[in-house]
C-alpha positions as CSV (number, residue, x, y, z in Angstrom):
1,X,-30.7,-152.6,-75.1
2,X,-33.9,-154.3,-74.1
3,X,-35.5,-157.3,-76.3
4,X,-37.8,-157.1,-78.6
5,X,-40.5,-160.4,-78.7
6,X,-42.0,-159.8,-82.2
7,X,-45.0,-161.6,-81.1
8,X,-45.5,-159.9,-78.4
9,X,-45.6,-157.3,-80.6
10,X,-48.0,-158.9,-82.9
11,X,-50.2,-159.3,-80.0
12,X,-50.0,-162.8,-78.9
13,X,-48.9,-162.7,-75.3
14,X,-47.7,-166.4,-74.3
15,X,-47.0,-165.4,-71.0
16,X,-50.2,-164.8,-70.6
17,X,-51.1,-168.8,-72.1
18,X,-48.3,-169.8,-69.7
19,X,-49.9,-168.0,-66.7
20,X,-53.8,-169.7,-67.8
21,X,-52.1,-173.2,-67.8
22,X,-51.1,-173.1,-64.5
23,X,-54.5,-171.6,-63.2
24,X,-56.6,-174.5,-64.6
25,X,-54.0,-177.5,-63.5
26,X,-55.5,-178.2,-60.4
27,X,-58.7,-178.1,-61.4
28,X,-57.6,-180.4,-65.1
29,X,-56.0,-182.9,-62.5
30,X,-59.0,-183.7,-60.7
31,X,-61.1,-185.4,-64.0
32,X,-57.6,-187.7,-63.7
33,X,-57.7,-191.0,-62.4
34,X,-54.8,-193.3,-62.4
35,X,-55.6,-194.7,-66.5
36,X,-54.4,-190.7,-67.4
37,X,-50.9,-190.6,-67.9
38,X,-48.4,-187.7,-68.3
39,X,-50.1,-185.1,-66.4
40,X,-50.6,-181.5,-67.7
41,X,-48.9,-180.2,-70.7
42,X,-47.7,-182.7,-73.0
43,X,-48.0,-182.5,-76.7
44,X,-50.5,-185.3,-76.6
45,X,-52.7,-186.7,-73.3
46,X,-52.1,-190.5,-73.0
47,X,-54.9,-193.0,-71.8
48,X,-54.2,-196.5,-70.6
49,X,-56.1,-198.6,-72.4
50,X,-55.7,-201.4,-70.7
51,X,-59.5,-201.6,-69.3
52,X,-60.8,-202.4,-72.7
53,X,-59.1,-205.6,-72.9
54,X,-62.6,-206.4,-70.3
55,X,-64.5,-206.1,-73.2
56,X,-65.3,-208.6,-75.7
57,X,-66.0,-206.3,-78.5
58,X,-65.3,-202.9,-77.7
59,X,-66.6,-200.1,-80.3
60,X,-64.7,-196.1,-79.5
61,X,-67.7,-193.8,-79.9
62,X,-67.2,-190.3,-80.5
63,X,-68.2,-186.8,-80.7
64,X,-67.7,-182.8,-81.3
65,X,-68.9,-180.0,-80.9
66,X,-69.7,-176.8,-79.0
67,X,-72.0,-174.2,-77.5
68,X,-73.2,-172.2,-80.1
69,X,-74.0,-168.5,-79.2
70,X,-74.3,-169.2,-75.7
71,X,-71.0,-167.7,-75.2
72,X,-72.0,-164.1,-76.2
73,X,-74.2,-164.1,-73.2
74,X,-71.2,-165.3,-71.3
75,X,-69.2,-162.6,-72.6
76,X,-71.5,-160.2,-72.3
77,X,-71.7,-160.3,-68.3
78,X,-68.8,-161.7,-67.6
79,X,-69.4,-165.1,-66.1
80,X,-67.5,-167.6,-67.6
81,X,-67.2,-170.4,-65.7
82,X,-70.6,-172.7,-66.4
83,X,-70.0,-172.2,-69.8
84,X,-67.6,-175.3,-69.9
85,X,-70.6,-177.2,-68.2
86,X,-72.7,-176.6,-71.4
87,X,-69.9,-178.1,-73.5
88,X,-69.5,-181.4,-71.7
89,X,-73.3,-181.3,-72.0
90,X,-73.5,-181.1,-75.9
91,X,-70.3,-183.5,-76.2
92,X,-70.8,-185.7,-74.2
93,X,-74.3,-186.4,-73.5
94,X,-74.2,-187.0,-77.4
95,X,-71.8,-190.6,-76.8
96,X,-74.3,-192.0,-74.1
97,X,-76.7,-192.0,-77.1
98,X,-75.7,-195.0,-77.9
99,X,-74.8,-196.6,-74.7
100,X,-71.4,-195.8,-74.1
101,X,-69.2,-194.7,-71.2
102,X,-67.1,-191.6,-71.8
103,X,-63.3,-191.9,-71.5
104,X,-61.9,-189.0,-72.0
105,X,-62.3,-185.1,-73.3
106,X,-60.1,-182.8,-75.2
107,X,-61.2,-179.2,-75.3
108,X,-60.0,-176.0,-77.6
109,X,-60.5,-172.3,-77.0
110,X,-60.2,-169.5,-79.2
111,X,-60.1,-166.1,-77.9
112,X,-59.1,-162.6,-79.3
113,X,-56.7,-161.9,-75.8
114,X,-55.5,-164.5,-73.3
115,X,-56.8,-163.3,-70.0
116,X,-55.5,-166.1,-67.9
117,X,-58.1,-165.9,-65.2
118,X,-60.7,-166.1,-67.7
119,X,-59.7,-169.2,-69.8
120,X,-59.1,-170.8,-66.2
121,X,-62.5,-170.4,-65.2
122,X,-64.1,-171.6,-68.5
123,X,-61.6,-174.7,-67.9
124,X,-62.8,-175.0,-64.6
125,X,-66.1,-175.3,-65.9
126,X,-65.1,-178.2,-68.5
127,X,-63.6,-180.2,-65.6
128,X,-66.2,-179.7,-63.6
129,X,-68.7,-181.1,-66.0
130,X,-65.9,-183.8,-66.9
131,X,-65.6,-185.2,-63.2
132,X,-69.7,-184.7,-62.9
133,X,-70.0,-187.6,-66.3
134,X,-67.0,-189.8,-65.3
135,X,-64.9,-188.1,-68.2
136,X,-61.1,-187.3,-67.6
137,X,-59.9,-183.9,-69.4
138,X,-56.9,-184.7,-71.0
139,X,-55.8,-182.3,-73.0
140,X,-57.0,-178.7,-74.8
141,X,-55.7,-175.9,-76.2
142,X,-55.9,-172.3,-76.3
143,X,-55.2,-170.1,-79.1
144,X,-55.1,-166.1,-79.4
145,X,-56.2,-164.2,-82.3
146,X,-55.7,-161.2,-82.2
147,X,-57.5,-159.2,-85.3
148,X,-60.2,-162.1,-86.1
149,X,-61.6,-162.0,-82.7
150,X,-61.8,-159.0,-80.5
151,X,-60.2,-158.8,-76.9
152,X,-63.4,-160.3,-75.0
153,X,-64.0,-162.5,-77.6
154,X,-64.2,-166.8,-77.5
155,X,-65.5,-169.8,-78.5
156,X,-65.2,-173.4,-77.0
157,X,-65.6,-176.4,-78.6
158,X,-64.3,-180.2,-77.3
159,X,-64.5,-183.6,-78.5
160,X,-64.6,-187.0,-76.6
161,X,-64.0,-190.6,-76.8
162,X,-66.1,-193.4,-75.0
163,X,-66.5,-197.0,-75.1
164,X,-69.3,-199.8,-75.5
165,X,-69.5,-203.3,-76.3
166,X,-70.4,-204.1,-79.3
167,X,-73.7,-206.3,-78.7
168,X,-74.6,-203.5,-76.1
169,X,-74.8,-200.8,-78.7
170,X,-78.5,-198.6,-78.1
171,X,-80.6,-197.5,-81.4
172,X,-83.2,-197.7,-83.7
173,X,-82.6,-201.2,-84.7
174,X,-83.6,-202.5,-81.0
175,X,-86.8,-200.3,-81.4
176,X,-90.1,-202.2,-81.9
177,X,-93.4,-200.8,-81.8
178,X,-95.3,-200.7,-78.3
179,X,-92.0,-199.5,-76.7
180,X,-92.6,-196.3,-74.4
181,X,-91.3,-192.7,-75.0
182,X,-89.5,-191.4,-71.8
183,X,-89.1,-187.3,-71.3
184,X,-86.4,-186.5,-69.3
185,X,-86.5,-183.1,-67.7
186,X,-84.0,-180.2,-69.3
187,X,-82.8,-177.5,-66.9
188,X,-84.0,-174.6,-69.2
189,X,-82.4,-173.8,-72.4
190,X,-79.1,-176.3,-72.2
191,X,-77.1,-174.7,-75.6
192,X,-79.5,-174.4,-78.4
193,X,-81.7,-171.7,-79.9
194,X,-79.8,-168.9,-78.5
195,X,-79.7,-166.9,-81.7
196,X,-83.7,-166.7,-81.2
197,X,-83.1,-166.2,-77.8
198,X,-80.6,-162.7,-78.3
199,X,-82.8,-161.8,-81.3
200,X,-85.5,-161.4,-78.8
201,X,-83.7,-160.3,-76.1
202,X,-82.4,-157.2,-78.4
203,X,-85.5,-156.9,-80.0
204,X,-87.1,-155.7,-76.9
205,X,-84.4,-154.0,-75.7
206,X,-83.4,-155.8,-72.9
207,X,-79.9,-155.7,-71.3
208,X,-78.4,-159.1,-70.3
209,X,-77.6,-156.9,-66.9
210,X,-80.9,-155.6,-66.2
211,X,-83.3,-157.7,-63.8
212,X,-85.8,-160.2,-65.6
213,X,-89.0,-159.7,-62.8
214,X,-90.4,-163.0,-63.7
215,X,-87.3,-165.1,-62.7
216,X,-86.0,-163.0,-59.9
217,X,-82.6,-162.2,-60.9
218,X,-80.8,-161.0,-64.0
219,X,-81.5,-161.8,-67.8
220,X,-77.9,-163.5,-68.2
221,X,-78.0,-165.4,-65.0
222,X,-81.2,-167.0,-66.3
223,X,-79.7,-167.9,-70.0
224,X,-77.0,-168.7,-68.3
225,X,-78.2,-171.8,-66.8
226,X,-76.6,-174.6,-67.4
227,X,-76.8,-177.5,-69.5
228,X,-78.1,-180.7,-67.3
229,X,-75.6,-183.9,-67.5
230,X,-77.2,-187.0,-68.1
231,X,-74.7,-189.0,-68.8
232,X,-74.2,-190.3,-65.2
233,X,-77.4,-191.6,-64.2
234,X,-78.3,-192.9,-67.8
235,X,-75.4,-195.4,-67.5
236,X,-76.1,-196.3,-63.8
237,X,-79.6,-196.9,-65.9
238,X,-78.0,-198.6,-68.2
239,X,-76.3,-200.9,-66.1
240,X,-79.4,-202.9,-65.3
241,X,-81.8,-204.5,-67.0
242,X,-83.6,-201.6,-68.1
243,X,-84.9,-202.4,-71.3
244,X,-84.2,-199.4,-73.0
245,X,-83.5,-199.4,-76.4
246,X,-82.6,-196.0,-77.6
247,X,-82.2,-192.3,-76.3
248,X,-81.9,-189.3,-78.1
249,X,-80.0,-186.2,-76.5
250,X,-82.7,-183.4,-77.3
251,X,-80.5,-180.9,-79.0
252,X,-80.6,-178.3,-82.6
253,X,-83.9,-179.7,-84.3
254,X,-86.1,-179.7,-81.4
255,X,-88.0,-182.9,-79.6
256,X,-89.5,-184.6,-83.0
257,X,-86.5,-183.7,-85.2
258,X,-84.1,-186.0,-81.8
259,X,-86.4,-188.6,-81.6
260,X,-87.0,-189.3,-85.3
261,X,-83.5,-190.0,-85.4
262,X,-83.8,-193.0,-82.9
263,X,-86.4,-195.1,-84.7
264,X,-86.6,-197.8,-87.6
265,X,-88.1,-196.7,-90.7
266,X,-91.9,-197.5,-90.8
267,X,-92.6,-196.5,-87.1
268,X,-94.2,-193.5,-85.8
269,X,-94.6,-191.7,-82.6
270,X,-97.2,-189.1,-81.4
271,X,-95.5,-187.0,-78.6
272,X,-98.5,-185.8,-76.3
273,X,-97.6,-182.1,-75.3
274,X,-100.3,-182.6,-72.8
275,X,-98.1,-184.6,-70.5
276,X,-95.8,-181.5,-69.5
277,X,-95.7,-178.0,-68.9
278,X,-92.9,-176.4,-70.6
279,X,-90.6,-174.3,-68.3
280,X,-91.3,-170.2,-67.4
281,X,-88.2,-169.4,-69.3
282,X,-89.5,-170.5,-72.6
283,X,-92.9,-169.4,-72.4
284,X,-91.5,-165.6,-70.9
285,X,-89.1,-165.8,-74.3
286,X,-92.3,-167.1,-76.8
287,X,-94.3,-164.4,-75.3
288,X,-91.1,-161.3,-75.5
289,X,-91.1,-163.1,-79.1
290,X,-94.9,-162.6,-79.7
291,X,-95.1,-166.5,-81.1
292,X,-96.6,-169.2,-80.1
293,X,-94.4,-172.1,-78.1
294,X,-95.4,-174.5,-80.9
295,X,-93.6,-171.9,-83.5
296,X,-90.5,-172.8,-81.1
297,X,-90.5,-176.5,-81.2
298,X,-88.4,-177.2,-84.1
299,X,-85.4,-174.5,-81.9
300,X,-85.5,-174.9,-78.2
301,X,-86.2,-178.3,-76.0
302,X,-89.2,-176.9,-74.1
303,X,-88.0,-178.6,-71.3
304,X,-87.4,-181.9,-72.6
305,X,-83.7,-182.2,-72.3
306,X,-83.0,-185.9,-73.1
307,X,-86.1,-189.2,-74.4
308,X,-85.6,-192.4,-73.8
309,X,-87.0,-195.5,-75.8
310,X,-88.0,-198.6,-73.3
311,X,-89.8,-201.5,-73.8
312,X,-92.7,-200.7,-72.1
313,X,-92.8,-203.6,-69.2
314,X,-89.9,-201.5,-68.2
315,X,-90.6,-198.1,-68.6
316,X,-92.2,-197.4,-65.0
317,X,-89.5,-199.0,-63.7
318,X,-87.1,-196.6,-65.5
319,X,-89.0,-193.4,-64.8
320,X,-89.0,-194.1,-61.1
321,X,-84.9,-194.8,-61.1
322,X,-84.2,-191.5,-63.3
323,X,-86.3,-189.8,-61.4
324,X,-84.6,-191.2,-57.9
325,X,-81.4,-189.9,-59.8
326,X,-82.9,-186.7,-60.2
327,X,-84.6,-185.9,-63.1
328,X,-88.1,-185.6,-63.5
329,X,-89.2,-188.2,-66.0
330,X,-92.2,-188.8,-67.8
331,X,-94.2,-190.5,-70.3
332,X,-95.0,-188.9,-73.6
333,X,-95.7,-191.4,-76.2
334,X,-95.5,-194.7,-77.5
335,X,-94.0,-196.1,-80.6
336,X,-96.3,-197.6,-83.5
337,X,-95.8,-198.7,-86.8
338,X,-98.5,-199.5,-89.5
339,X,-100.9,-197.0,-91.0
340,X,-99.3,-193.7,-90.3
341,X,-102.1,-190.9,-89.8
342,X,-102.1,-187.4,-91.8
343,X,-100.6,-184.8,-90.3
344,X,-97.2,-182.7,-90.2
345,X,-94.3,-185.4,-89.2
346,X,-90.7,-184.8,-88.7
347,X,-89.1,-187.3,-90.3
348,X,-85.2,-187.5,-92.6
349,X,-83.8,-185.2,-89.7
350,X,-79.8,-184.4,-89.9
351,X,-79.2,-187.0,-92.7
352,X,-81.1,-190.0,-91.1
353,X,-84.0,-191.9,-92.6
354,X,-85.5,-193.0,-89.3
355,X,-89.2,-193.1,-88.1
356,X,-91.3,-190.4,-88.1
357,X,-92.8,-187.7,-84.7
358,X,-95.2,-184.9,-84.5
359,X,-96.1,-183.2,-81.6
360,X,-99.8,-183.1,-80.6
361,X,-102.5,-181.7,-78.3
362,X,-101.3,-178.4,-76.1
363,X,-99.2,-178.2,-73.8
364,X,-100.1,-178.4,-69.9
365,X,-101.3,-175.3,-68.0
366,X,-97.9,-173.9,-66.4
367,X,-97.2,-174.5,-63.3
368,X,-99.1,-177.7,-63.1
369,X,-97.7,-181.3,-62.7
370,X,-97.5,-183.0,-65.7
371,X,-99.6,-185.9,-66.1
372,X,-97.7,-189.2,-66.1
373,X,-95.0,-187.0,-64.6
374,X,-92.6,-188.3,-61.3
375,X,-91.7,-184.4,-60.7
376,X,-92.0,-181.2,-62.3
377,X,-90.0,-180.6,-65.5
378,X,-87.5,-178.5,-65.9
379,X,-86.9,-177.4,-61.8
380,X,-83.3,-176.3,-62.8
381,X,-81.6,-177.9,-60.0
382,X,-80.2,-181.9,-60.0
C-alpha cells in the first residue's frame, strides 16, 4: 500500500523546498568568500570573524526590511529575479548610512506554493545584489503557506550585519552648518510608493502587460526597474578623505523626511528642486494620477535615490568621484542653522528629532541637465 505524507497532504510540498535549494546554491556560493564557513544548508551560516580584530573599536551595524508591494508587480508578470536586487537595496544601503561595510545577509521568503524555479530566481537576484555591495548571503529561508497566501503569492524580506569603527561612525553629530547637500541619482522608483503607484496604474486601467508608449516597453518592466546599489562606491568614497559627514538612503518619507533625519537639531536645509529634473517615470505616474509631482514628495524619491552631507571644501571633489563611479551627482542645498525662515519643514521624521528640510522652487524642465549636475539624474543604468 502506498504512503501517505500528511503534509503533503496539507499542502506543503518539501520536495519542492529541497529541489529550490539546490537551484539557488551555485548562485548563494558565489557572495562566499573564504570568512563564510559551512556552505549551504546548515541550521545557522557561520562568519569568521577574525577580520575585526583590525579594528580598534568595531561597532556591528544592522538592518531589516523588505520591498513593500513591489512584489505584486513581480507577480503579476512573472519576472522574479530583480526583485532580490531591490532587497539588498532597501537592507543594505540602509548600513552604509552610517559608514559601515556590509558583512553578511540573511534572507526569508514566504510564498503560498514552493515553485522551485521561482524562489531560485528571486535568490538569484539577492546574491546578485549581495556580490554587487561586497555582502556574502549566508543563509535564508523559505516557508510555504498554503491557505494564508495564494499559490503565486510571496514576500521577501532580509536582514544584514556590517561593520565600522567606532570613531568612523557618519551622522548628524559630524554635521555643521555650511556643509554641502549631495543628490545622488535613483534609477527610477527603487522600492517605495508602489501602493500609489498600483492605485494609479488600476485606476486607469492599465494592465502591468500592456505597453507603456512613453517608455517603450511594458508597464511592469518599467516598475520593475531596479533599486540602484550604492553601497559600493559610497565606501570606495568613504575610504578617502572625503569629508562627508552624513548620508541618508532616500527611502518611505521622501527626500526632506531622509535628510531631516541626518542633521543636529537647530540646522536647516533648503533643497533647491531647481537643480534636477525628476525622471519620465514619475512625472508619466503624477500625470496618470492627475497631481502634481510636489503632492508626491513626501512618497516617491523623484529621482534622488541616496544625499550625502560633505563639508563643502570637499563636496566637488565628491561629486566628481561618485559621478566617475557612476551616478550622477549633484548639488542641492546647503546646511544652515540660525534663524529658520517660515515655511512648511519636515522635521521629527520616523522617531528622530533631527534638523529640519523643505523642498523649494520647481523642479527643472524635463529632459534638461540639471544645474550643478555631473550627468543626468535618474538614466537607469550604472
Amino acid at each position: 500500500m502506498a504512503s501517505h505524507n500528511p503534509y503533503t497532504e496539507a499542502g506543503v510540498d518539501t520536495a519542492a523546498g529541497d529541489r529550490a535549494v539546490e537551484l539557488m546554491k551555485s548562485a548563494v556560493r558565489r557572495t562566499h568568500g573564504p570568512e563564510v564557513l559551512g556552505g549551504v544548508g546548515g541550521f545557522a551560516g557561520l562568519f569568521d570573524a577574525t577580520a575585526l580584530r583590525a579594528y580598534t573599536k568595531p561597532l556591528l551595524a544592522t538592518s531589516t526590511d523588505g520591498v513593500g508591494t513591489k512584489v505584486a508587480i513581480a507577480q503579476a508578470v512573472d519576472k522574479h529575479d530583480t526583485i532580490g536586487i531591490d532587497l539588498v537595496g532597501m537592507v543594505v544601503d540602509d548600513i552604509v548610512v552610517v559608514g559601515a561595510k556590509p558583512l553578511f545577509l540573511t534572507d526569508y521568503i514566504a510564498c503560498g506554493k514552493v515553485v522551485p524555479e521561482r524562489i531560485a530566481a528571486i535568490v538569484a537576484g539577492i546574491a546578485r545584489g549581495c556580490s554587487e555591495t561586497g555582502t556574502a548571503l549566508v543563509g535564508g529561508e523559505t516557508a510555504e503557506h498554503p491557505g494564508l497566501l495564494g499559490p503565486d503569492d510571496y514576500d521577501v524580506a532580509g536582514a544584514a550585519t556590517g561593520v565600522v569603527e567606532a570613531d568612523k561612525v557618519l551622522g548628524a553629530e559630524r554635521v555643521a552648518a555650511g556643509d554641502v547637500v549631495l543628490a545622488l541619482a535613483s534609477s527610477g522608483l527603487h522600492s517605495n510608493g508602489y501602493s500609489l503607484v498600483r492605485h494609479i496604474v488600476a485606476g486607469r486601467g492599465i494592465g502591468y502587460g500592456d505597453h507603456a508608449a512613453d517608455f517603450g516597453t511594458t508597464w511592469g518592466e518599467v516598475l520593475l526597474e531596479p533599486t540602484r546599489l550604492y553601497t559600493a562606491p559610497l565606501l570606495r568614497l568613504l575610504s578617502g578623505d572625503a569629508g562627508v559627514h552624513a548620508l541618508s538612503h532616500v527611502t518611505g518619507g521622501g527626500i526632506a523626511a531622509n535628510l531631516a533625519r541626518v542633521l543636529p537639531r537647530g540646522t536647516w536645509v533648503d533643497v533647491d528642486r531647481a537643480t534636477w529634473s525628476p525622471p519620465p517615470v514619475f512625472r508619466v505616474l503624477a500625470d496618470l494620477g492627475d497631481m502634481p509631482l510636489a503632492a508626491t514628495e513626501s512618497t516617491w524619491n523623484l529621482g534622488v535615490g541616496f544625499l550625502v552631507v560633505v563639508a563643502a571644501e570637499h563636496a566637488d571633489a565628491a561629486a566628481a568621484a561618485l559621478a566617475a563611479d557612476g551616478i550622477a551627482t549633484w548639488q542641492v542645498g546647503v546646511v544652515r542653522d540660525g534663524q529658520r525662515p517660515d515655511g512648511d519643514f519636515e522635521q521629527g521624521a520616523k522617531g528622530v528629532d533631527g534638523g529640519a528640510v523643505r523642498l523649494v522652487g520647481a523642479y527643472a524642465d524635463s529632459g534638461g541637465t540639471p544645474a550643478g549636475s555631473t550627468g543626468s539624474p535618474g538614466n537607469g543604468a550604472e
